[in-house]
N, C-alpha and C positions, 0 to 999 in steps of 0.2 A: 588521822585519815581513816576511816569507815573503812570495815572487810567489804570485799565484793565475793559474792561468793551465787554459785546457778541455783536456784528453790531445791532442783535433786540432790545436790553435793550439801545441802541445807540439810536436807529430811534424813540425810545419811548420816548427819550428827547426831541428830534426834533418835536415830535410831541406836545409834552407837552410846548414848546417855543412855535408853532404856536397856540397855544389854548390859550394862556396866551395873543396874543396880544390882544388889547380892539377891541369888536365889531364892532365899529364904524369905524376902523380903515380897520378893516380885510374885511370889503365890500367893500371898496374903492381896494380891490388888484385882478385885475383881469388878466385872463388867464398869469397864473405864475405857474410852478412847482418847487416844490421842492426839491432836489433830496440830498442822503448823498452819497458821494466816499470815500475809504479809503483815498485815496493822491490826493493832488492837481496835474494838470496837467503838463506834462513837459513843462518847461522853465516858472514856478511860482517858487515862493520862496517854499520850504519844507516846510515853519512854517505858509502860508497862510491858515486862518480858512475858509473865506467863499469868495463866489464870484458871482456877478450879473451878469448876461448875459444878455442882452437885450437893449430896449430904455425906458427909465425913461418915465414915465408920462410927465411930465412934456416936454418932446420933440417928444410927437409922433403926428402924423398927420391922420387922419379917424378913422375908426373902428379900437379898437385895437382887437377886435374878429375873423378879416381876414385875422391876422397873425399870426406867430408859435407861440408857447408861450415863453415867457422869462421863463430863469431859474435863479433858485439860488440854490447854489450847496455849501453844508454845510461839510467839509474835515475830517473824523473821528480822522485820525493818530496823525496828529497836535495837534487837540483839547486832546487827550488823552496824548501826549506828555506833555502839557506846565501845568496839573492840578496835585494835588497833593493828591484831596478828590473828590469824587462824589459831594460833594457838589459845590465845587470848580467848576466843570466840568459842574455842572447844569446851571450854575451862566453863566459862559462863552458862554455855548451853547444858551442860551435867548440872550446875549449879541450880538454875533455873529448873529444868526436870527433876530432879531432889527435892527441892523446894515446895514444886505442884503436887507428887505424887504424896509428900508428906502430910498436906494438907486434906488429901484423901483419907489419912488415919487419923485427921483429927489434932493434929499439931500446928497450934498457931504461930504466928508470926514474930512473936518474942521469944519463943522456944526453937525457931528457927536461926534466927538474929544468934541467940547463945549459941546454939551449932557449927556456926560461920554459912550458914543457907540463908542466907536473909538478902 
């Protein structure tokens, strides 16, 4: 059975994910927002948790302050569809935000998979 859980007490995980990454890590992330949607966008999979928008580190060229910012955009409905327990749900929401912000330095998806963030 799906978590029910209010968009606030939602955004409060999310927020509680980005606080959890380590220090050192979370200065290295810049001009990035964060944003939660119920649903992922049409013509994505239903069941997509998060998703990066933008150019990875690792591929960009000058200031990256003279550009819009990347997003990463964290899908509430999904995430409360596929958990069972708030704890469960907490666990996946860290997972997922590691996941995204990773993909901001440039770490794909099979290098994620090997990390258990996949």
């Amino acid at each position: 059975m799906p978590v029910e859980m209010s968009p606030e007490d939602f955004d409060a995980l999310v927020d509680r994910a980005l606080d959890g990454i380590p220090d050192e890590i979370a200065a290295l992330v810049r001009n990035v927002v964060v944003l939660v949607e119920a649903e992922p966008p049409e013509g994505e999979p239903d069941d997509l948790l998060g998703l990066y928008d933008g150019i990875a580190l690792t591929e960009r060229w000058g200031d990256p302050m003279m550009s819009l910012p990347d997003r990463i955009f964290i899908f509430r409905n999904p995430l409360l569809d596929m958990c069972g327990s708030v704890e469960e749900l907490e666990d996946e929401v860290r997972i997922t935000v590691v996941h995204e912000v990773a993909h901001h330095f440039g770490i794909d998806d099979d290098r994620l998979h090997d990390l258990g963030y996949a």
